[in-house]
N, C-alpha and C positions, 0 to 999 in steps of 0.2 A: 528489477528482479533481484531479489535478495542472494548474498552471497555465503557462505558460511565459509568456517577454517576447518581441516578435520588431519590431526596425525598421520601421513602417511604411513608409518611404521604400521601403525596400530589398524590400519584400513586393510593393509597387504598381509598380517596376520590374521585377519578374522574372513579375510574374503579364501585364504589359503597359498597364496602364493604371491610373490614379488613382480609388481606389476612396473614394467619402464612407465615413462612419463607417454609415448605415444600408443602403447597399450592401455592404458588408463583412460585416456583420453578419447581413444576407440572404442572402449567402453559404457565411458560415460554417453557419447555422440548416441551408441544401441542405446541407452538405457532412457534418454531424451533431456538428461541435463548437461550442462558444457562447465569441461575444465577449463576455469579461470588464469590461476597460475600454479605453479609451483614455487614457493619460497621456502623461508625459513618462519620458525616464532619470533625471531627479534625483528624482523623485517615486520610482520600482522603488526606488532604492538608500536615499531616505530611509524607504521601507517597510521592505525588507529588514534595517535596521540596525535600524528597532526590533523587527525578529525575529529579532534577536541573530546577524546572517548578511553577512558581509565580502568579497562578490565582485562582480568585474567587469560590465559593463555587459552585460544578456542580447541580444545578438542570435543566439541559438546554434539556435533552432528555423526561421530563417528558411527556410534551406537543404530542410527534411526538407517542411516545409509549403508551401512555394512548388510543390516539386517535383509535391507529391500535387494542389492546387489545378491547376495549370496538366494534369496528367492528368486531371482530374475537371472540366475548362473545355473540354476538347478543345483544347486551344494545342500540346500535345504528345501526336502521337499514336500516340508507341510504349512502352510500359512498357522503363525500364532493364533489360538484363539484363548481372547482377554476376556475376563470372566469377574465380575462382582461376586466378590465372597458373600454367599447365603447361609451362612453358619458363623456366630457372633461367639464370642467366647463364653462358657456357662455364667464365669460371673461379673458378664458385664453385658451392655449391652450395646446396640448403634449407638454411636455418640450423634449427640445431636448443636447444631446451632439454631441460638432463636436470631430471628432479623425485627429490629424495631421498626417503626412506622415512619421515624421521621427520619431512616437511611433516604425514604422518597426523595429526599429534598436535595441530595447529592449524587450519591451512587447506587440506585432501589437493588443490584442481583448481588449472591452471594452463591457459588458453588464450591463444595470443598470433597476431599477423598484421603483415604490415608495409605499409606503404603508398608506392610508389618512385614519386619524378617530384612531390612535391606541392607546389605552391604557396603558399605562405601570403602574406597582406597582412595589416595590422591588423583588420579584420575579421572576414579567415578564421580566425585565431588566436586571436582570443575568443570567437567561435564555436564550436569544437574544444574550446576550456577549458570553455565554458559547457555543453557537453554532456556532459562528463564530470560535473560538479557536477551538472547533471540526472537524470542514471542513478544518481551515489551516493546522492542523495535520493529516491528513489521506487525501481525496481525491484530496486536493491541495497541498501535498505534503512538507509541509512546506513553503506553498505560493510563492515554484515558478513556480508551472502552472496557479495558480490561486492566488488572492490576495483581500480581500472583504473588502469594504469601507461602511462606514454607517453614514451617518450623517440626523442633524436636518434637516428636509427641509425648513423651517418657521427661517433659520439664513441666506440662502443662498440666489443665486436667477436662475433662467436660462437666457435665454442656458447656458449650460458648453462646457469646453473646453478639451479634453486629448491631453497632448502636449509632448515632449521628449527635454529637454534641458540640456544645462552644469549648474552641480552642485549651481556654485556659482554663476547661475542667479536664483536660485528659493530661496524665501525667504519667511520664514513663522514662525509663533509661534507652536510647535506641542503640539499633548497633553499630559497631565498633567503639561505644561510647561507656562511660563511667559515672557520668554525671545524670540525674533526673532532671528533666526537662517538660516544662508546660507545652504543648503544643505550638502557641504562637510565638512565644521564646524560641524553639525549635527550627521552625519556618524563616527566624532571621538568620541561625546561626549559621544552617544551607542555604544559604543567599552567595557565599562564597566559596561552596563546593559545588567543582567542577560537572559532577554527573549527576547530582542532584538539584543545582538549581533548575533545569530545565521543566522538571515536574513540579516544581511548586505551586505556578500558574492554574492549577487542575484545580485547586480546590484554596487558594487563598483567598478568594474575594467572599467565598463561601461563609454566613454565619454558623452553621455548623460542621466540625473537620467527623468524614469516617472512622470507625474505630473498633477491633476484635478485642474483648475479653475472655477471658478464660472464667471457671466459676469464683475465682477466689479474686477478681478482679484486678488478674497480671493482664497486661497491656502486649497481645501480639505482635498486632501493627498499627501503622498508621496510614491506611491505604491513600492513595497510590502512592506512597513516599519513603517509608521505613519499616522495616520489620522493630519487634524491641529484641533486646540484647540477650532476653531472660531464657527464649525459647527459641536461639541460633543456634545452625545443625553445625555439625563438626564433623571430624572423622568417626567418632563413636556412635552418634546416629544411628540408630537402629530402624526407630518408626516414625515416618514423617508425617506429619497433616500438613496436607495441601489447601488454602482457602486461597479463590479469586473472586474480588471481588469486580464489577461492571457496572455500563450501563446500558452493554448490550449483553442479555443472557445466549444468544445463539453463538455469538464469538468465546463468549465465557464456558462453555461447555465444548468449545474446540477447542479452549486452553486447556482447557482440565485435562480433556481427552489423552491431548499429546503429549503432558508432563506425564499421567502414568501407565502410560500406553509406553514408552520410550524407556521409562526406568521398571518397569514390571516383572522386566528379564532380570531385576539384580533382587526378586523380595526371594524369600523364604520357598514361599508358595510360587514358584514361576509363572506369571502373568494373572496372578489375580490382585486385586483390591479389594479395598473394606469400602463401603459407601458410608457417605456422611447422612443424617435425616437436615433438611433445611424446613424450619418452621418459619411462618409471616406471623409477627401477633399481632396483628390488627384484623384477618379476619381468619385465623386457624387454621390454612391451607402450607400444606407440606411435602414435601418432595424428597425424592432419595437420589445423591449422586455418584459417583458420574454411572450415566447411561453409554454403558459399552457394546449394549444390541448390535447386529448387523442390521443395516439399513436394505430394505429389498426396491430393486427397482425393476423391471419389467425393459428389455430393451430385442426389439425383433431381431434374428438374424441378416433378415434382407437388410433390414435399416446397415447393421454392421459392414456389410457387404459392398455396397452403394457407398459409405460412405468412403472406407479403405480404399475399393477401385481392386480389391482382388475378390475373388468366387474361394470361397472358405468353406470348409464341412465343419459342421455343429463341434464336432470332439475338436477340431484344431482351434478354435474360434475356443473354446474351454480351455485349453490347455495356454494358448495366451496369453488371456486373461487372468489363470495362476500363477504365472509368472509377474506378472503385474499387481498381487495380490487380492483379486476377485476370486470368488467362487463363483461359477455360472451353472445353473441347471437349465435343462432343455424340458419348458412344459410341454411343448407340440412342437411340429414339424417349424415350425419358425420362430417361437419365441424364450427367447433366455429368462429367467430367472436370478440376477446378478445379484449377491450377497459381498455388499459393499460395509467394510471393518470400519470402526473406529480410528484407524489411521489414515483413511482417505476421506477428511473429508472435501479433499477437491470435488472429488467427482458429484457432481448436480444436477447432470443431467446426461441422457443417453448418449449424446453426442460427446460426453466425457471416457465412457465405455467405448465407442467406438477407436477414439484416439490414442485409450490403452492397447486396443488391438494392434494399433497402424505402429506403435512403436515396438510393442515384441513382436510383431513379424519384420520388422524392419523397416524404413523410410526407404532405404537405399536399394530394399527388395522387389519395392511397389513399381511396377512397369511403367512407364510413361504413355500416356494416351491421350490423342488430341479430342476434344468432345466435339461429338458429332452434332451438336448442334448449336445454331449460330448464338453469340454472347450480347446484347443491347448492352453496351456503358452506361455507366452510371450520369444522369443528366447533367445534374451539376457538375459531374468532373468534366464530360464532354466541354460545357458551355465556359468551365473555364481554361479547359484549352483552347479552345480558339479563340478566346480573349487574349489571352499568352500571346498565342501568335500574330496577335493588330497590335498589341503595344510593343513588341518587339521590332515591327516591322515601322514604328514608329520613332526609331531609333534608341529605346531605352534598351538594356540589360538587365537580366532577370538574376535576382537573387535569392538565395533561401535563408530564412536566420531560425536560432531557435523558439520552440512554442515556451520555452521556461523564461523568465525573466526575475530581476531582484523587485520590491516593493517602489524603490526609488526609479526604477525606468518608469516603472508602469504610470507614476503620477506624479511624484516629487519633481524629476527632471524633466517631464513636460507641464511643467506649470498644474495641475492638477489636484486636487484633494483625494484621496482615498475615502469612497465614501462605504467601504466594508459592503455593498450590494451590488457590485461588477464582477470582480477580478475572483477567481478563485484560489484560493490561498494552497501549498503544499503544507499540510501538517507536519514533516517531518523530513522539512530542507537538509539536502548536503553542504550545502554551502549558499551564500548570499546571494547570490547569481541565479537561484532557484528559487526563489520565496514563494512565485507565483507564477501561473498561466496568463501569459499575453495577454490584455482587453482591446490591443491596438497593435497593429503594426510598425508605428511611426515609433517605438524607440529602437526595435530590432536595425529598422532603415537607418536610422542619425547614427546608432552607433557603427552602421558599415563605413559609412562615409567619413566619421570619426577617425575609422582606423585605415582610412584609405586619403585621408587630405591632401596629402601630396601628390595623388595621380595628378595627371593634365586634366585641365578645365576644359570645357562644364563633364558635371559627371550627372548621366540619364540611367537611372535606376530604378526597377518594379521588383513586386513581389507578390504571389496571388499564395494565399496561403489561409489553415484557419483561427481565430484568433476564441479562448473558449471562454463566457461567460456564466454567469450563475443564473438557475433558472430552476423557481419552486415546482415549478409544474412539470420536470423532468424526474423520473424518478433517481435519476442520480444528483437531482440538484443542479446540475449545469447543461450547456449544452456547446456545440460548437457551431462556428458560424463564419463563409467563406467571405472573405473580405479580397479588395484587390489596392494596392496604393501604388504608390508613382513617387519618384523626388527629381527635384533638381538641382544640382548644387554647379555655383559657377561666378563671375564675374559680378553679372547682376544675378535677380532674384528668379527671371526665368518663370514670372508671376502668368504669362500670356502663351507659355507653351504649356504650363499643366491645365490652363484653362482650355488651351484647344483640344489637350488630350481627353479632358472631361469633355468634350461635345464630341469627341471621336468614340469615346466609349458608347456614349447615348445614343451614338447614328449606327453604328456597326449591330449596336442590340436592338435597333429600331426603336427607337425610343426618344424623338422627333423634338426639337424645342422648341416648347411653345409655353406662354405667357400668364396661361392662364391655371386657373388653381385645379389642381384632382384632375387634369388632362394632362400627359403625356408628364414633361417634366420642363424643371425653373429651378433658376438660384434665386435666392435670397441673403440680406446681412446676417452670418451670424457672428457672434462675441463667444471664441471658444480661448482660453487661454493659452496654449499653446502657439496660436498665430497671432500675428500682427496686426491688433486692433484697427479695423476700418481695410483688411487687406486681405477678408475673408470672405466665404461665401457654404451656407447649405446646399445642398444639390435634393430637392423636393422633386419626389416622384409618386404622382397621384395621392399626395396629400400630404407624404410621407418621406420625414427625411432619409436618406440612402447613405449620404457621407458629407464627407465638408472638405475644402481646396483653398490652400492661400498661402500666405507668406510666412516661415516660422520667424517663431515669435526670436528675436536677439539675445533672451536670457536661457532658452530654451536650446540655440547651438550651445552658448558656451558651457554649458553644464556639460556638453558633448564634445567639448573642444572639434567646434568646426569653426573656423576663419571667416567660412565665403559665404555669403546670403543663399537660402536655400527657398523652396516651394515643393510644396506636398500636396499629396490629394489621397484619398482613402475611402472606398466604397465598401459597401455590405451587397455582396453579387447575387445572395440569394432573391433579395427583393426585387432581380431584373426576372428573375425568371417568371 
């Protein structure tokens, strides 16, 4: 869950009144997000630096959250509505970007908007910045789905151009910079800057880097990497062009959204924009941004009702939802009509409507009621609880470790290759410790017993837990998968009780040992490296291997700093079922 920083001063002035730390906090709990902490700014930035992270003081969510508070307080009580300016100035017209053909080959979207008449103070300016550094870090992923540009409008000129060429034909001054730099030249020189080298990776292996021209062919940016120097906003700022550019337009028209949906309240004209025109020249099709329509979505009253757990009338189930920034009309005796803003785009589905209701009416308002009808568990979970409870009663102890792990648990320190098609990687680690989702249980276990060597021997320890793998055919790409494993750590290696405990698991799930192939189940040798060559075995279940038990391997403790000979076993539990 992402965190932001926001001024308390400046929060308790726009909201109207000076809030303690536990009225705030009361607030936020009604409003459904939670106060984190209360500090200072040198405390944010001495945190921030040692998460390797170099930017300016956050007051940048003040704005979006004051807005939503003071809607959801009743202090304001009309929902903004953001509006595309439809009147161009006489002499001049939409400005337009063309997009070349061969952006395909790197970053194919480009949406851009402009914002006339805006204000900036110090404030409002690091605000603006701090909101863009917000977006690169959570919904653009570290800006390679998305990448947001912003410059002066009144340095540049139109049309523009978004183009895709080799490095060492783009040439520009970037910012905070004096010197003109080749692109590839460029890409070395942030090799040793701190917050830029992490985005290099996007697009260095690339023969061709992304690239905005203006018509006289000044160098905007260099997405997702740099802005140029020529057309950096300041305090005098007046009219901004916004471009992002992607490689998903549906993220990229959330960014847009939220950059001038958030600052719309500082133009001339209060909450309007100018639209950008986006041309493709490859085949003439054209587009105007950003689309700040309300979104309709059709959601029953019953549905609302049922899902809440309280009996609501139409007008209260509306006023709600205005609180929460919805419009809802009532076509018929049951169904709403929801006019969902360009600032939500959480909301995706009815069942999102519903849970804006549950929070302006209150969580803590909702009666408690037992349901009146009986609940079946979920299978798998049933099956492996009472798997839990035969290996417990087997004399081990159950533990739980975490589902994140570093690159090196997952395969370097169990003897392993990383073959880039298991494990699935976190895009946008905190720390080393997190690089990746589990493929196995056996390094979460070696490192309990790691940090537990000194108990008394032997140490009998399970853990039934799920371990998540990558998977094309999932539409999210991976999937998870309930694994159960076993160690032993002791004297000796304890090679003939995880082997009993593998025929206890078999007999308790019914699942009988027997010798022959695609009946019942059988070990077999296998050579996995993490175990002790000749001291291992498959566990084959009707055809099909299930897990594998043996001796670990002696280079595979010490990487773990364990002393004592150990034995593992590690099953896939869904396969019993």
């Amino acid at each position: 869950m992402p965190t932001v920083a926001v001024g308390r001063d400046r929060l308790n002035e726009a909201l109207g009144r000076n809030y303690t730390t536990e009225e705030f906090e009361e607030l936020c709990f009604q409003f459904g997000i939670e106060l984190d902490d209360v500090t200072t700014e040198k405390a944010i930035k001495m945190k921030e630096k040692h998460l390797g992270e170099e930017e300016e003081a956050k007051e940048g969510a003040a704005s979006g959250i004051s807005q939503a508070l003071r809607i959801f307080n009743g202090i304001d009580a009309n929902i903004p509505e953001y509006k595309v300016s439809d009147s161009i100035d006489e002499s001049s017209s939409m400005l337009e970007i063309h997009v070349k053909k061969e952006t395909s080959q790197i970053r194919p979207f480009v949406v851009c908007a402009v914002l006339r008449g805006i204000t900036f103070d110090e404030v409002k300016y690091k605000s603006f910045m701090d909101l863009q550094d917000r977006l690169h870090q959570n919904i653009c992923r570290q800006r390679t789905l998305v990448a947001i540009g912003t410059h002066d409008l009144d340095t540049i000129e139109g049309p523009f151009t978004y183009e895709a060429l080799p490095p060492q034909q783009i040439k520009f001054v970037p910012l905070k910079q004096t010197k003109e730099f080749a692109a590839n030249d460029m890409m070395e020189v942030y090799r040793s800057d701190q917050k830029l080298k992490k985005f290099l990776h996007i697009i260095e292996d690339s023969p061709v880097f992304p690239v905005i021209y203006d018509r006289n062919r000044t160098v905007l940016s260099l997405p997702p990497i740099i802005n140029g120097a020529h057309s950096a906003i300041t305090l005098k700022t007046r009219n901004v062009f916004i471009e992002c550019t992607a490689t998903d337009l549906t993220r990229a028209n959330v960014v847009l959204n939220t950059m001038v949906t958030m600052f719309s309240k500082y133009c001339e004209n209060k909450f309007e924009v100018e639209p950008v025109r986006v041309i493709y020249d490859d085949d003439g099709k054209s587009c105007c941004y950003p689309d700040l329509s309300l979104y309709q979505m059709e959601v029953p009253l019953s549905y609302i009702t049922s899902i809440v757990g309280v009996e609501l009338e139409a007008n209260e189930v509306a006023d709600l939802l205005k609180k929460m920034q919805l419009q809802a009309e009532l076509k018929d005796n049951d169904t709403f009509d929801v006019s969902i803003p360009p600032t939500r785009s959480d909301i995706l589905h009815p069942c999102d409507v519903a849970e804006d209701v549950a929070i302006a009416y209150g969580y803590d308002s909702i009666p408690k009621v037992i349901p009146s009808c009986s609940l079946s568990p979920f299978v798998l979970n049933e099956f492996s609880h009472l798997l839990t409870m035969e290996i417990a009663m087997a004399g081990f102890s159950q533990v739980e470790n975490w589902a994140l792990c570093s690159h090196e648990e997952n395969f370097t320190k169990l003897n392993r290759k990383g073959d880039k098609r298991t494990a699935v990687t976190i895009e946008n680690p905190r720390t080393v410790d997190s690089q990746e989702m589990r493929a196995s249980l056996m390094s979460g276990m070696l490192k309990c017993i790691g940090h537990q060597k000194d108990h008394p021997k032997p140490i009998k320890i399970f853990e039934v837990g799920d371990v998540v793998l990558l998977d094309d055919s999932k539409d999210v790409g991976a999937r998870n998968q309930r694994h159960c494993a076993a160690l032993y750590c002791g004297a000796n290696s304890g090679f003939e009780l995880i082997h009993g405990l593998v025929d206890r698991i078999m007999e308790v799930t019914r699942k009988p040992f027997k010798n022959q192939e695609k009946i019942d189940h059988y070990i077999k040798a296998s050579d996995e490296p993490q175990f002790l060559s000749g001291r291992q075995a498959d566990i084959i279940y009707k055809g099909k291997k299930i897990g594998t038990f043996g001796i670990v391997h002696p280079a595979v403790l010490k990487t773990f700093d364990i002393p004592d000979p150990c034995s593992y076993v590690e099953v896939n539990l869904e396969s019993l079922l």
